[in-house]
N, C-alpha and C positions, 0 to 999 in steps of 0.2 A: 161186416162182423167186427164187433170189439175187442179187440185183448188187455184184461186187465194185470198189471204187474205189482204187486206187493212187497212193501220195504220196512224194516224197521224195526219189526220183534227180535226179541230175545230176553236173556232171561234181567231179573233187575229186582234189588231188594224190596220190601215193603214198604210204602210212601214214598217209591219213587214215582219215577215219570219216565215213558216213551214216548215217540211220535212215530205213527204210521202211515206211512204214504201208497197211495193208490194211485199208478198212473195208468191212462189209457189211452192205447192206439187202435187205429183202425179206420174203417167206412161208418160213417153214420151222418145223420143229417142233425140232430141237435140230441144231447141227455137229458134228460127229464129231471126224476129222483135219482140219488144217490145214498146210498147206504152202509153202515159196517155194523156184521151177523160173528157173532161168535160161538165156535162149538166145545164143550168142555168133555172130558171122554166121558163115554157113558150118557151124557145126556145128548137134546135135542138142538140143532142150530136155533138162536134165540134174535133175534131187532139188537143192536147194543143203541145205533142211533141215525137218524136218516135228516135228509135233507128235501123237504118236498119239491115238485113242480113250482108251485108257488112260494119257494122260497123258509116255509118256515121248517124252526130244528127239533126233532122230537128225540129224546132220547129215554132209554130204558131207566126206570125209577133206579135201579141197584148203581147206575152208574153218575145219573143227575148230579151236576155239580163238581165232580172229578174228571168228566171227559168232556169235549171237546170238538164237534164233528164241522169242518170246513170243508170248501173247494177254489181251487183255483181253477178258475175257466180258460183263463187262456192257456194256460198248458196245463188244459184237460188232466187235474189232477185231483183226487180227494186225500184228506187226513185226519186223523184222529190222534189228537192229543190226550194222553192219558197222563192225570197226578193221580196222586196218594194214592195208590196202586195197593190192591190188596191180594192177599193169597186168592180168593176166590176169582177173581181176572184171571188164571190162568186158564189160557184155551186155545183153540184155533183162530184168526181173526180172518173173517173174507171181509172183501170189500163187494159191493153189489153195486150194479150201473144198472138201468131204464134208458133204454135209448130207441130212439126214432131212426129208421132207414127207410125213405118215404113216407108211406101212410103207416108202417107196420113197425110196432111197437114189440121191442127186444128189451131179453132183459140176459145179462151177461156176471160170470164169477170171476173172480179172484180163485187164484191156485191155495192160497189162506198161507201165512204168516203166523208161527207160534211166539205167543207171549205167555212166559213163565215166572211168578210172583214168587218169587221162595227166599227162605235168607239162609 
């Protein structure tokens, strides 16, 4: 089993910048994708940006260009850099792990991290 730990949010004026970190412990045999989903109230948990198996970064069109989605492998970590931060970034941030514990394929949450755009 995974435990994913969440760091980073809080609130920050318009055109600023966070950094979100995502650490994980636990049992597993290798991570696959990585990802960070963000929920804004009232709407739907949405992709902000992932990181595939094979390496490449896809991120959500509204954030393309201002964020930022990395990992550190060796201390099993992910993060997302967020610039020019707008009111509409305000939301919940999970971070999502894919992971392998033998043949069986897990997929594990983040307790989510708010990040709040307001001046």
């Amino acid at each position: 089993q995974v435990h994913l730990m969440e760091s980073g949010g809080g609130l920050v004026q318009p055109g600023g910048s966070l950094r979100l970190s995502c650490a994980a412990s636990g049992s597993f045999s290798s991570i696959t994708s990585v990802a960070w989903y963000r929920q804004a109230p009232g709407k739907e948990r949405e992709l902000v940006a992932r990181i595939t198996n094979s390496g490449s970064r896809v991120y959500a069109s509204s954030v393309k260009g201002r964020f930022i989605i990395s990992r550190d492998n060796a201390k099993n970590t992910l993060f997302l850099q967020m610039n020019s931060l707008k009111p509409e970034d305000t939301a919940v941030y999970y971070c999502n792990v894919d992971y392998l514990n033998g043949p069986q394929l897990y997929s594990a949450w983040g307790q989510g991290t708010q990040v709040t755009v307001s001046s």
